[in-house]
C-alpha positions as CSV (number, residue, x, y, z in Angstrom):
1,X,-25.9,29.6,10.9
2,X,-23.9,27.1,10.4
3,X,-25.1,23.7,9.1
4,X,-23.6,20.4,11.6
5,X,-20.5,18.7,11.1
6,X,-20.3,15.9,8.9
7,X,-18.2,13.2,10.9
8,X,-15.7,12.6,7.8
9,X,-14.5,16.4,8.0
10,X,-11.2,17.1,9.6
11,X,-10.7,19.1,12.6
12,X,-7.6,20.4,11.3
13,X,-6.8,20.7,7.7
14,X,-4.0,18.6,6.2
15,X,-1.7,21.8,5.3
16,X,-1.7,22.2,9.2
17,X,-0.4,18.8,9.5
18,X,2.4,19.3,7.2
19,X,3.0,22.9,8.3
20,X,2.1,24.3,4.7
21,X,4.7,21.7,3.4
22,X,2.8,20.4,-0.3
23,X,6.1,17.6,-1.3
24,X,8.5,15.5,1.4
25,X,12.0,17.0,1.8
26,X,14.0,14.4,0.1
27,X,13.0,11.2,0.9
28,X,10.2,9.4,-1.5
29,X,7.6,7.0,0.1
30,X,6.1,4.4,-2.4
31,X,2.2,2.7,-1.4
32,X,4.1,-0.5,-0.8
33,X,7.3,0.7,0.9
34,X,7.3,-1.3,4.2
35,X,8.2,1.3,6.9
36,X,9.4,0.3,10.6
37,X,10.8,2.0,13.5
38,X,14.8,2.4,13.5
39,X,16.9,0.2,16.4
40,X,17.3,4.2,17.4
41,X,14.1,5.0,18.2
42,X,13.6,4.0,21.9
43,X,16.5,6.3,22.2
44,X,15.5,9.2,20.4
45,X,13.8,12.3,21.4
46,X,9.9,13.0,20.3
47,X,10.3,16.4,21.9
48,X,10.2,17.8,18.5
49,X,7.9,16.1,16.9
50,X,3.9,16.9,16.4
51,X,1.0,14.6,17.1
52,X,0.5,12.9,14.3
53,X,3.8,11.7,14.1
54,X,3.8,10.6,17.4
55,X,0.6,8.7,16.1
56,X,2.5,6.6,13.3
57,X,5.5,5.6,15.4
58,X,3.0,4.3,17.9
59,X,1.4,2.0,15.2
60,X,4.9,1.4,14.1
61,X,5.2,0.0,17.5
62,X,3.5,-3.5,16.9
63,X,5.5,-3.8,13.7
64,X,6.5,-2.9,10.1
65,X,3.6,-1.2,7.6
66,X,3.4,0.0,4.6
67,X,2.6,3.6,3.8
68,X,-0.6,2.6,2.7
69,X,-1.6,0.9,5.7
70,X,-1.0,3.6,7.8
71,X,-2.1,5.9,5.5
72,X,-5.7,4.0,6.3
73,X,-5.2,3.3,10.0
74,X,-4.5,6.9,10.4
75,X,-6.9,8.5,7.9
76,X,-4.7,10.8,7.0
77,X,-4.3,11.1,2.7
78,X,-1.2,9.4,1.1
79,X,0.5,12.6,0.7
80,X,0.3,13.9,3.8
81,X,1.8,10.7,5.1
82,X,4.4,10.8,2.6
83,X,5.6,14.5,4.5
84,X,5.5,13.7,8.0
85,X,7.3,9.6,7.4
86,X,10.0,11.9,5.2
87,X,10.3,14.1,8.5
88,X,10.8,11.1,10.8
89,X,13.3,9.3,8.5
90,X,15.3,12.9,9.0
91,X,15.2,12.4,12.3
92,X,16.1,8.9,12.7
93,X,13.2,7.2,13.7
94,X,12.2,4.9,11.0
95,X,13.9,3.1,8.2
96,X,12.2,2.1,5.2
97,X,12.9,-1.2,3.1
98,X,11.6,-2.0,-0.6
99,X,9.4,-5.2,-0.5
100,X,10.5,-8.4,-2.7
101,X,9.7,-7.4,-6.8
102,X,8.3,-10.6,-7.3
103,X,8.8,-9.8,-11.0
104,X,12.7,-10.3,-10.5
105,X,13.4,-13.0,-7.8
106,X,16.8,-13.7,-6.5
107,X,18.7,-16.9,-7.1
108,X,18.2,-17.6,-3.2
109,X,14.8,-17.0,-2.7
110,X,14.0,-19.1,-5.8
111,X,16.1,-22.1,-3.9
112,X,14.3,-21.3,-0.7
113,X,11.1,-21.9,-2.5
114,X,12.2,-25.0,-4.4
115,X,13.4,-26.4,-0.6
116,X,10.5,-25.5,1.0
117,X,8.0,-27.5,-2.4
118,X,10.6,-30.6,-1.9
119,X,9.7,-30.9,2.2
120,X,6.1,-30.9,1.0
């Protein structure tokens, strides 16, 4: 007999989800890369695509995350989320853009700062 389900298991495994795929094609996801749908998307076919990524471009719907954000939203590990944003970046879907290094500001967001301090 089998003892009950705990409600944090997963009804299907995460090498299900990635069809047995352990590392993204090409593309690499950081925690903080901000991911957001593609001006292409409304236009795009989902036909081919399963149902978890038809789970992150909803939540991409509202507006731009970052992988670790919809890592959590989605309960789904980081990895796994790395694999399936790599496959909808291959198909068009998303586009990905690097948040600000605040280590190594730009000359223009330092005088955006310094103009916004001065109207204080």
């Amino acid at each position: 007999m089998r003892p009950p389900r705990r409600s944090g298991d997963r009804l299907v495994r995460t090498y299900v989800v990635t069809s047995g795929r352990a590392h993204a094609s090409r593309n690499h996801f950081d925690h903080i890369t901000l991911v957001a749908l593609s001006t292409s998307a409304v236009h795009l076919s989902r036909a081919q695509l399963g149902p978890e990524h038809h789970m992150i471009l909803d939540k991409l719907a509202g507006s731009a995350q970052s992988v670790a954000e919809l890592s959590a939203h989605l309960h789904q590990p980081v990895s796994v989320l790395r694999i399936l944003l790599a496959d909808l970046m291959e198909f068009g879907h998303i586009t990905t853009r690097q948040p600000i290094d605040a280590a190594d500001p730009t000359r223009s967001l330092l005088e955006e700062v310094l103009a916004g301090l001065r109207n204080l």
